[in-house]
C-alpha atoms as an extended CHARMM CRD file, in Angstrom:
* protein
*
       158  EXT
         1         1  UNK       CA            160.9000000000       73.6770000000      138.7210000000  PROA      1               0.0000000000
         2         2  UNK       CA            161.6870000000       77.3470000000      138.1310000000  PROA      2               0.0000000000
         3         3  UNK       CA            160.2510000000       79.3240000000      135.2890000000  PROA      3               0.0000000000
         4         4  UNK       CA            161.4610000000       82.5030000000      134.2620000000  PROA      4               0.0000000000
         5         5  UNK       CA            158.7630000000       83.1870000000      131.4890000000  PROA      5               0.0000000000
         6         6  UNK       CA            155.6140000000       84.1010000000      133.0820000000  PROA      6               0.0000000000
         7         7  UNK       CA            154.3470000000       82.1480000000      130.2530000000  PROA      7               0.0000000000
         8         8  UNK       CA            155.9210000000       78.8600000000      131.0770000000  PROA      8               0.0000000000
         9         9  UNK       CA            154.7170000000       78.8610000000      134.5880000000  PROA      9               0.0000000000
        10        10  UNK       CA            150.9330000000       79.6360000000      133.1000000000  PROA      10              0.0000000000
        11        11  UNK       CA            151.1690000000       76.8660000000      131.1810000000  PROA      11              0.0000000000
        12        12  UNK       CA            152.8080000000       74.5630000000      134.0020000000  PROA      12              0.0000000000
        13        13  UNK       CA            150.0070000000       75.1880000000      135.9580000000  PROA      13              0.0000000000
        14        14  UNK       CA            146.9290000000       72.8860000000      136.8080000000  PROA      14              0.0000000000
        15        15  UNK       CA            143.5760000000       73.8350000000      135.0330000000  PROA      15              0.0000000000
        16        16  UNK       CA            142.1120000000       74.8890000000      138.6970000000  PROA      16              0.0000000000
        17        17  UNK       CA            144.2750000000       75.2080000000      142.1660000000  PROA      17              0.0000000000
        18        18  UNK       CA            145.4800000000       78.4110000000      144.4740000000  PROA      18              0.0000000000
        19        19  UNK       CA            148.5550000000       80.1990000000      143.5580000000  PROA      19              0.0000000000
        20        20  UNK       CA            150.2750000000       81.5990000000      146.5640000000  PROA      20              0.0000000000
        21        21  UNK       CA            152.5010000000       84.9070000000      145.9180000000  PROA      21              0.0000000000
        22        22  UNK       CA            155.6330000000       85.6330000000      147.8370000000  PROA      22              0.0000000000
        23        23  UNK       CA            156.9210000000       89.4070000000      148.0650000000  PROA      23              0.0000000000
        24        24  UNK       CA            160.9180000000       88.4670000000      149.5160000000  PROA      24              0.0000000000
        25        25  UNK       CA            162.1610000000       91.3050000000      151.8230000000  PROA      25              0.0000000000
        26        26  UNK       CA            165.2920000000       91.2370000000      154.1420000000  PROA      26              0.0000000000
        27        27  UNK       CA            163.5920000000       90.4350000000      157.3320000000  PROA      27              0.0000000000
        28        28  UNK       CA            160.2410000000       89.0430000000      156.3380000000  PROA      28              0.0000000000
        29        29  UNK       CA            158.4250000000       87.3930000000      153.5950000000  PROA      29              0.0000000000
        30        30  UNK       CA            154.8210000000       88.5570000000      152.4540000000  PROA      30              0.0000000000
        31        31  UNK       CA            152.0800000000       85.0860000000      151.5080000000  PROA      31              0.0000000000
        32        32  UNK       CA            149.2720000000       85.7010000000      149.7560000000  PROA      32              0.0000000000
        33        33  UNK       CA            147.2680000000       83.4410000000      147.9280000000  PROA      33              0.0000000000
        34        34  UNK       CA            144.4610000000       83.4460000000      145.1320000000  PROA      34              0.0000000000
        35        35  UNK       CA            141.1960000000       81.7010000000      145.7670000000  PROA      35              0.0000000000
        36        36  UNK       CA            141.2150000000       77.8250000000      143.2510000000  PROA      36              0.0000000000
        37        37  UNK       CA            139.7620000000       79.9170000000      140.3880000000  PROA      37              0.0000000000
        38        38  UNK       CA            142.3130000000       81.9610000000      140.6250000000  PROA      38              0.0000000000
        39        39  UNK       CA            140.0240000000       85.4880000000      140.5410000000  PROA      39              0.0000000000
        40        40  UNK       CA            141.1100000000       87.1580000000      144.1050000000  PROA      40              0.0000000000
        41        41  UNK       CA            144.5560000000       87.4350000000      145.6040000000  PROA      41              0.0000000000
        42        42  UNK       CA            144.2210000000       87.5160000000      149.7690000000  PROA      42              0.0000000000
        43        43  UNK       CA            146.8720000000       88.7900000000      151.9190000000  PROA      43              0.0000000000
        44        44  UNK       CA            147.6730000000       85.9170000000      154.5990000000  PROA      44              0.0000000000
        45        45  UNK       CA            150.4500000000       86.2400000000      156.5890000000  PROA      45              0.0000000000
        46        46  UNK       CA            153.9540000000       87.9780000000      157.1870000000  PROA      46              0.0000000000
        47        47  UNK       CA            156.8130000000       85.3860000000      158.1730000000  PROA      47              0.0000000000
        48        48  UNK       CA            159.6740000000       86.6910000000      159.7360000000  PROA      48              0.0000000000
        49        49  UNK       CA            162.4700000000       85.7500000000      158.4080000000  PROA      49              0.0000000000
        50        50  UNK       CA            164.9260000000       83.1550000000      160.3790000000  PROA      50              0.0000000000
        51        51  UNK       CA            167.2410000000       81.0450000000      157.6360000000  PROA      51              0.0000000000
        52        52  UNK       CA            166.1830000000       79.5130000000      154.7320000000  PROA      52              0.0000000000
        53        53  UNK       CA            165.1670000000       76.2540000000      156.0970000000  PROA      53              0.0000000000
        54        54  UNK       CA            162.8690000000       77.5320000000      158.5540000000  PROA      54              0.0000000000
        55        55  UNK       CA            161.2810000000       80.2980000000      155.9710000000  PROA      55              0.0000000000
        56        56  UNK       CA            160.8410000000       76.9470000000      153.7930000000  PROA      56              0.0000000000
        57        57  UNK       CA            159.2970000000       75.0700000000      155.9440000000  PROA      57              0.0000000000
        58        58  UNK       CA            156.8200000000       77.7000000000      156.9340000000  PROA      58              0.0000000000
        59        59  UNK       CA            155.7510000000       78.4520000000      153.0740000000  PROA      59              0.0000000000
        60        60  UNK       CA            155.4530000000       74.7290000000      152.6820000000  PROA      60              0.0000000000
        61        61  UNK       CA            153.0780000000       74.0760000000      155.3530000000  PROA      61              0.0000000000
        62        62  UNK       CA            151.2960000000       77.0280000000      153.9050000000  PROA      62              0.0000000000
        63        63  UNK       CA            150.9600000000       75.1230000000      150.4190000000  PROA      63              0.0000000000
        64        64  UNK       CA            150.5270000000       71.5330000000      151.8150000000  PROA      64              0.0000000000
        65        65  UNK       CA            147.4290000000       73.0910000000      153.8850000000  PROA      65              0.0000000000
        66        66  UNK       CA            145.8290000000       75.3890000000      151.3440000000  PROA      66              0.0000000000
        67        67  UNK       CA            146.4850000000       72.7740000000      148.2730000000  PROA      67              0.0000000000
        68        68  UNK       CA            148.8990000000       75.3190000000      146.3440000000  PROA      68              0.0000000000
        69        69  UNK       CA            149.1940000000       74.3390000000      142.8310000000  PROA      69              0.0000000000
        70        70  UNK       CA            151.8540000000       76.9890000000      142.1980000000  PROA      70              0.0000000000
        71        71  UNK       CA            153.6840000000       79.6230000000      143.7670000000  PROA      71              0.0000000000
        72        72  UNK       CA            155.0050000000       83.0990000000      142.2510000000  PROA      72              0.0000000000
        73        73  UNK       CA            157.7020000000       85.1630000000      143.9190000000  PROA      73              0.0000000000
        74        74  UNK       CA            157.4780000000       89.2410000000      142.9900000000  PROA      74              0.0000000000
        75        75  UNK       CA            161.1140000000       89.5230000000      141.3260000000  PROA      75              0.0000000000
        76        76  UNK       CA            162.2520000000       93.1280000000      142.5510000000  PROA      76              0.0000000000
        77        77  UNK       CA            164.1180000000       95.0720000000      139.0750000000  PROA      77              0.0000000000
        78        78  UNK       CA            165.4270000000       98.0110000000      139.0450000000  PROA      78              0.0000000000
        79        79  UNK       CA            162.9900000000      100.7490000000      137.7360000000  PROA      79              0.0000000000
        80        80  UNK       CA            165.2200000000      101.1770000000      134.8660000000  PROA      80              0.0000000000
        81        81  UNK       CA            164.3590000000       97.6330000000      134.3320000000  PROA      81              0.0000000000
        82        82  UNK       CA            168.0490000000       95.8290000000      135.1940000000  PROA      82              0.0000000000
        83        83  UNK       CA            168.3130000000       93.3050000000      137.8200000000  PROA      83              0.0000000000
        84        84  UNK       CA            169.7900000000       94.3970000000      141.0360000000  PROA      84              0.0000000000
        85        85  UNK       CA            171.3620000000       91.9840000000      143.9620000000  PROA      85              0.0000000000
        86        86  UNK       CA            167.6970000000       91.9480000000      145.4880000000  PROA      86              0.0000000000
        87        87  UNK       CA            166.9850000000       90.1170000000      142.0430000000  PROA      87              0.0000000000
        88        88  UNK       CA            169.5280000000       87.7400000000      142.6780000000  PROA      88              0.0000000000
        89        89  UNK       CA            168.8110000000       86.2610000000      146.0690000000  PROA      89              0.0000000000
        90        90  UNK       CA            165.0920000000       86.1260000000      145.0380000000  PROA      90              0.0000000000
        91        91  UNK       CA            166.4270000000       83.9480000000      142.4860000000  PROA      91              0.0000000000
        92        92  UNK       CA            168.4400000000       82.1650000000      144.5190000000  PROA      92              0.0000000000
        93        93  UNK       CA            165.7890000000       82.0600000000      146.9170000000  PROA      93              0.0000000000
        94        94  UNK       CA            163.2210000000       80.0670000000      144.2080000000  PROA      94              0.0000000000
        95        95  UNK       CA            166.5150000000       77.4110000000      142.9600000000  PROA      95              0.0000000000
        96        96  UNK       CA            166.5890000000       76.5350000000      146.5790000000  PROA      96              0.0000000000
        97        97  UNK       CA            162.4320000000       76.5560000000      147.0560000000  PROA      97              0.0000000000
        98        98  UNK       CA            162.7130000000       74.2620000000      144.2040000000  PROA      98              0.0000000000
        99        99  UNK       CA            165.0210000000       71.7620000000      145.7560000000  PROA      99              0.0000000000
       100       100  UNK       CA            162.1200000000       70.7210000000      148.2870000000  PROA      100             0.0000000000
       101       101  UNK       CA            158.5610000000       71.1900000000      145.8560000000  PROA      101             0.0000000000
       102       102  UNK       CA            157.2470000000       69.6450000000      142.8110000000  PROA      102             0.0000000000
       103       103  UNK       CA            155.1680000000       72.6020000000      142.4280000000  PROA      103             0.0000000000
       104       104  UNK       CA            155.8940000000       75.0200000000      139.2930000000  PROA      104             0.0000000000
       105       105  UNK       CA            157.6800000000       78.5440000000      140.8380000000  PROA      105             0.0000000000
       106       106  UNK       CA            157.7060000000       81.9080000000      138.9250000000  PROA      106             0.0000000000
       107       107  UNK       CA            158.5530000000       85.1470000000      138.9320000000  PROA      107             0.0000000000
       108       108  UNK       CA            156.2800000000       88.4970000000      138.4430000000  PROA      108             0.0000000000
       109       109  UNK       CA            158.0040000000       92.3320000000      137.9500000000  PROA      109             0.0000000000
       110       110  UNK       CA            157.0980000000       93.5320000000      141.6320000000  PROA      110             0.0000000000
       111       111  UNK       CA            157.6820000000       97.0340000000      140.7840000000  PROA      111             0.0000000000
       112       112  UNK       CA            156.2210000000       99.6890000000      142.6750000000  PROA      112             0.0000000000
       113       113  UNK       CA            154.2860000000       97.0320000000      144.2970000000  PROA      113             0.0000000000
       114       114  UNK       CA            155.2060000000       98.2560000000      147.8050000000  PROA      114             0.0000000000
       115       115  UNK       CA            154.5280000000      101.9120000000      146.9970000000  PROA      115             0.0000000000
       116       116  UNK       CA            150.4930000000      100.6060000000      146.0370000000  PROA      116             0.0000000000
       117       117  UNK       CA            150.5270000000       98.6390000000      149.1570000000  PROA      117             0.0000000000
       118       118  UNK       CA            151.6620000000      101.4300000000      150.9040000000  PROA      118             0.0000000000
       119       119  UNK       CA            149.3520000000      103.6150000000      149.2960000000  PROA      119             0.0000000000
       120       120  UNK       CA            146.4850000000      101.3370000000      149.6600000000  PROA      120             0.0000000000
       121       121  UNK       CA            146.9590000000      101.1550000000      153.0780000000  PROA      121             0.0000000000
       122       122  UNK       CA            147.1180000000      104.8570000000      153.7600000000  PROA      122             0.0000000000
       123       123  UNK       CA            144.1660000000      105.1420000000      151.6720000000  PROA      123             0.0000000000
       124       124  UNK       CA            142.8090000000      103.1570000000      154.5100000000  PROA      124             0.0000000000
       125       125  UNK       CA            143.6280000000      105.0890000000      157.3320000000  PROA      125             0.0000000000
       126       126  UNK       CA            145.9220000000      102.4310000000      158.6670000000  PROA      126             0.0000000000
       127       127  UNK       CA            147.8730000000      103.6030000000      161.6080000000  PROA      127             0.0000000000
       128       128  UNK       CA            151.9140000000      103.0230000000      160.9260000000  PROA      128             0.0000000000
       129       129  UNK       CA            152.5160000000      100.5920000000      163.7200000000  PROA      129             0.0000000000
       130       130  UNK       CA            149.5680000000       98.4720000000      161.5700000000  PROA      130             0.0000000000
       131       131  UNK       CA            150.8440000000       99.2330000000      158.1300000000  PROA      131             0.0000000000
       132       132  UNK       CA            154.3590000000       98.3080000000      158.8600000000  PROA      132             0.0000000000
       133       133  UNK       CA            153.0450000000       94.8530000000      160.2840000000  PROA      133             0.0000000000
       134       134  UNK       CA            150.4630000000       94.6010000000      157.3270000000  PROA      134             0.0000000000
       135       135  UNK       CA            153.1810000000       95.8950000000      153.8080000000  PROA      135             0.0000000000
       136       136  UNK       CA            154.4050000000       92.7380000000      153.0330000000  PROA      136             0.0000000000
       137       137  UNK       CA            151.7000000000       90.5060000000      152.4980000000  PROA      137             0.0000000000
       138       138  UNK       CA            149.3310000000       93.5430000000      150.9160000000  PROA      138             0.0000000000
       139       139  UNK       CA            152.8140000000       94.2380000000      148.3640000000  PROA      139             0.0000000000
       140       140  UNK       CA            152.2410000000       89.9660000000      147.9120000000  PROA      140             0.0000000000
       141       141  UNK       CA            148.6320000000       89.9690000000      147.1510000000  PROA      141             0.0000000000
       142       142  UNK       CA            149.6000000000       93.0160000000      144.9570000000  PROA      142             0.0000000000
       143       143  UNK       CA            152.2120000000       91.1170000000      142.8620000000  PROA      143             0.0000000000
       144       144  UNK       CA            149.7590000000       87.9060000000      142.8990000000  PROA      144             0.0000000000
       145       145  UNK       CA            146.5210000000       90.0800000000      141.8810000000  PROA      145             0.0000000000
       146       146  UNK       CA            148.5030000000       91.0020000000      139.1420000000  PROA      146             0.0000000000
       147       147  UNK       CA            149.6120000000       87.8870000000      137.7140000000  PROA      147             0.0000000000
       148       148  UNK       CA            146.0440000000       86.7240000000      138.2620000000  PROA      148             0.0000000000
       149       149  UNK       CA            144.9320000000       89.4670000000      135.7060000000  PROA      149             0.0000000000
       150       150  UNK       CA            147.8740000000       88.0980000000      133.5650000000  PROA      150             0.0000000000
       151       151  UNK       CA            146.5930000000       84.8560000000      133.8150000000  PROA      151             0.0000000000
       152       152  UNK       CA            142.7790000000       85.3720000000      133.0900000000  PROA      152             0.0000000000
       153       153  UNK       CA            143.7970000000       87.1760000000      129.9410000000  PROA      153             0.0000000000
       154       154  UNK       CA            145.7620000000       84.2910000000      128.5070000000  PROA      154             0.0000000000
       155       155  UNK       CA            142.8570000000       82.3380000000      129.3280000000  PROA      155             0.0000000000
       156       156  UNK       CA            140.8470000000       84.2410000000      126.6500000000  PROA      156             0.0000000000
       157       157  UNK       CA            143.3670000000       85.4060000000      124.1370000000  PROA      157             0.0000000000
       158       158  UNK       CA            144.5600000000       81.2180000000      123.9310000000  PROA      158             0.0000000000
């Protein structure tokens, strides 16, 4: 089930459980996930992209083995806050993510995400050959850290 209100997809969610992130490129697809309190988002792997099946399959096992209880992709507007065609095929990514899970799937404003992984990561002295392999999933646990924030301040204002 797909939930375009960030409030929806709170409330679909189990008390307790890890939420993995997703930050959708071209070519590869950033996974992080949040610890079953939901505190810390962790950067966990970069899959390459192949075709949706395979990409699926992968993020599946992912949730099957870490008991995911929901997953959240980074939804890439426009600065000027308009949805672009990257917008679309993230959504069209989550209808068809949705065909094969139970699990509730939502969508967090990724802006500028990238540029404080980026940033993060140069902070670090990361050498480019490393931060090119490492952007995606930092730019996920970015977009999931976040929505984790989001989350924890429902929590108390509920």
């Amino acid at each position: 089930m797909v939930l375009d209100d960030f409030a929806d997809f709170a409330a679909a969610l189990p008390p307790h459980g890890a939420v993995m992130g997703l930050d959708l490129g071209t070519k590869t697809i950033g996974v992080a996930l949040s610890d079953v309190l939901r505190g810390v988002a962790t950067p966990v792997e970069t899959v390459k992209r192949k075709k949706f099946t395979l990409d699926a399959a992968r993020l599946l096992e992912i949730v099957k083995a870490r008991q995911i209880s929901g997953i959240l992709l980074g939804l890439p507007y426009n600065m000027d806050g308009s949805e672009g065609p990257r917008c679309q095929s993230t959504r069209a990514f989550a209808r068809n993510l949705a065909q094969l899970t139970e699990l509730p799937i939502g969508y967090w404003d990724e802006r500028l995400s990238t540029v404080a992984a980026e940033r993060a990561l140069l902070e670090a002295d990361t050498s480019r050959k490393r931060r090119a392999e490492l952007i995606d999933n930092v730019a996920a646990s970015y977009i999931l850290q976040g929505a984790l924030d989001r989350l924890r301040h429902m929590g108390r204002s509920a």
